[in-house]
C-alpha positions as CSV (number, residue, x, y, z in Angstrom):
1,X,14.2,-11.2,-34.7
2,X,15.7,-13.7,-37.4
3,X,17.2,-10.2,-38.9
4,X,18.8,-8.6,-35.6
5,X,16.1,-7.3,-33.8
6,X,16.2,-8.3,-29.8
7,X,13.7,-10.9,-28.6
8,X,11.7,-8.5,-25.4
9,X,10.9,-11.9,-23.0
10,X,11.6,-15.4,-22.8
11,X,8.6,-16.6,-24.7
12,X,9.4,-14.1,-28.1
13,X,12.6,-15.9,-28.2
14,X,10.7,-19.4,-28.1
15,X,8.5,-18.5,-30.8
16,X,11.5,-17.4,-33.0
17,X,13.3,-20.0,-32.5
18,X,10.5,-22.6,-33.7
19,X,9.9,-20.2,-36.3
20,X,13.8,-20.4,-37.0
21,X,13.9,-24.7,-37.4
22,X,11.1,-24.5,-39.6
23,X,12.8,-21.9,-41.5
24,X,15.9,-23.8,-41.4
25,X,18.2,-21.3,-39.9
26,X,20.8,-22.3,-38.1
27,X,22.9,-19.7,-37.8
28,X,20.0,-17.7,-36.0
29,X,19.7,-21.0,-33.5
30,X,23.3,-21.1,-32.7
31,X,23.5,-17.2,-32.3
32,X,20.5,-17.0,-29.8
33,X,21.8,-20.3,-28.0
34,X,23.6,-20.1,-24.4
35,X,27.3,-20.0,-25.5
36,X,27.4,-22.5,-22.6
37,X,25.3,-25.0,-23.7
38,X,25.6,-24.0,-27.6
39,X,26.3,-27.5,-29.9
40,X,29.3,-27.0,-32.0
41,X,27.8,-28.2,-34.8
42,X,24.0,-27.9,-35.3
43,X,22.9,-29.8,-38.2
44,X,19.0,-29.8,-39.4
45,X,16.8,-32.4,-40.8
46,X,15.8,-30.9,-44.0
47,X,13.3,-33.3,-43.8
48,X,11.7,-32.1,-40.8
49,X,8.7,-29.9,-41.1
50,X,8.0,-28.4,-37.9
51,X,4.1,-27.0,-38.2
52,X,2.8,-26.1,-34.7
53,X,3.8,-24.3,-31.7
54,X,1.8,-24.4,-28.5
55,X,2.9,-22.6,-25.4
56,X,1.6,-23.9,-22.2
57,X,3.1,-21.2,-19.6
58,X,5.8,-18.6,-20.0
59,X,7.4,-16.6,-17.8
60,X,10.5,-14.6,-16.5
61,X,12.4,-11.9,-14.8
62,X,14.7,-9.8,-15.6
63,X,17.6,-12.3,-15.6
64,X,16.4,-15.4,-16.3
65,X,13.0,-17.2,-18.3
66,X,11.2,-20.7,-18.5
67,X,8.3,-21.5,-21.3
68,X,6.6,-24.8,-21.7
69,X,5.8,-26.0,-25.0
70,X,4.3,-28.2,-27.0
71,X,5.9,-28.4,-30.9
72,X,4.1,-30.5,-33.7
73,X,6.4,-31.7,-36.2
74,X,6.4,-34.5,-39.3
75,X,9.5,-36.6,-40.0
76,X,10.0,-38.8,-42.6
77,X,5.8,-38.9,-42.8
78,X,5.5,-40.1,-39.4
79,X,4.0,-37.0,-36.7
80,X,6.0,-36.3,-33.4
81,X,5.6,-34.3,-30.7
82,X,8.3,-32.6,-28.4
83,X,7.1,-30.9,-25.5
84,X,10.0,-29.0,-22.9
85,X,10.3,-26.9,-20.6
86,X,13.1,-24.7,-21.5
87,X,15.6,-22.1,-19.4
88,X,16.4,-19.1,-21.0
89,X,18.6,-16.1,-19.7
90,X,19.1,-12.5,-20.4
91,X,22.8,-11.5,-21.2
92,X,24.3,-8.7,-22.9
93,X,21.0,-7.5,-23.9
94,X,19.7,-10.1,-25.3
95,X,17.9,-14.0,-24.2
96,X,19.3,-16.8,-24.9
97,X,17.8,-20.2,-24.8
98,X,19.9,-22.0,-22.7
99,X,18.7,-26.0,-21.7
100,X,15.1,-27.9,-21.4
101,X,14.2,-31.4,-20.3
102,X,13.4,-32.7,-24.4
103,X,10.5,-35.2,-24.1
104,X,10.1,-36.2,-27.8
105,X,7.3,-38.7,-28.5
106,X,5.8,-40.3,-31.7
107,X,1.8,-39.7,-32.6
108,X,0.0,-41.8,-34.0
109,X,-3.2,-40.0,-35.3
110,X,-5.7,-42.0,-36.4
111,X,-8.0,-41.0,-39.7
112,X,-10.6,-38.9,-37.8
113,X,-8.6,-37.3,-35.4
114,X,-7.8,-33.6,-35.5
115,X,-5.6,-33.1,-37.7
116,X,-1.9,-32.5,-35.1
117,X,-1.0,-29.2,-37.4
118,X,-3.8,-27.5,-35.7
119,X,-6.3,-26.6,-38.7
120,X,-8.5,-27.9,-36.9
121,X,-9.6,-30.3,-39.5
122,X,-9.8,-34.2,-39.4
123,X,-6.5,-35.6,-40.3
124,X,-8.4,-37.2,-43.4
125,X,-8.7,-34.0,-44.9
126,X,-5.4,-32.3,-44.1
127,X,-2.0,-33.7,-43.5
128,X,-2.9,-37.1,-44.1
């Protein structure tokens, strides 16, 4: 999708779009954002490693989408967590991500924990 290729529902687009601010692609965020909600200027963190994408529930119609997520990231060494619930609509022939109620918060994972990138090993032995 990050080449041209349409996203077919709501939640492909989600996925691409993590896929694309871990990549660092801006230009593919701003493109597949809702011109009316669309930032004028999108700057990344290039310090921002984004390293897991859960999705809780997707769904949508032939006009419009919603998909709840959970995304994993590390910033600056410290883990965070932004989970949304985000709108998306079809235009044109293709979806666009268009708002979500952002609900960032910091982790705090302690030594034997597992690990928030989702090897599924203790954060001792991974990211730590």
């Amino acid at each position: 999708m990050h080449k041209g290729t349409p996203a077919n529902s709501a939640e492909a687009l989600m996925r691409s779009r993590f896929s694309a601010f871990a990549l660092q692609l801006s230009g593919y965020l701003k493109d597949s954002w809702h011109p009316n909600t669309r930032p004028e200027l999108l700057e990344l963190e290039p310090e921002t490693q984004w390293k897991r994408l859960e999705i809780l529930s997707a769904s949508n119609d032939a006009e419009q989408g919603s998909v709840h997520f959970k995304a994993y990231y590390c910033e600056r060494g410290k883990w965070h967590l932004l989970e949304e619930t985000s709108k998306f609509f079809f235009e044109g022939g293709d979806w666009l991500y268009h708002s979500g109620n952002y609900q960032p918060q910091e982790l705090k994972p302690s030594r034997n924990d597992e690990c928030p990138c989702g090897s599924g090993k203790k954060f001792k032995k991974c990211c730590l």
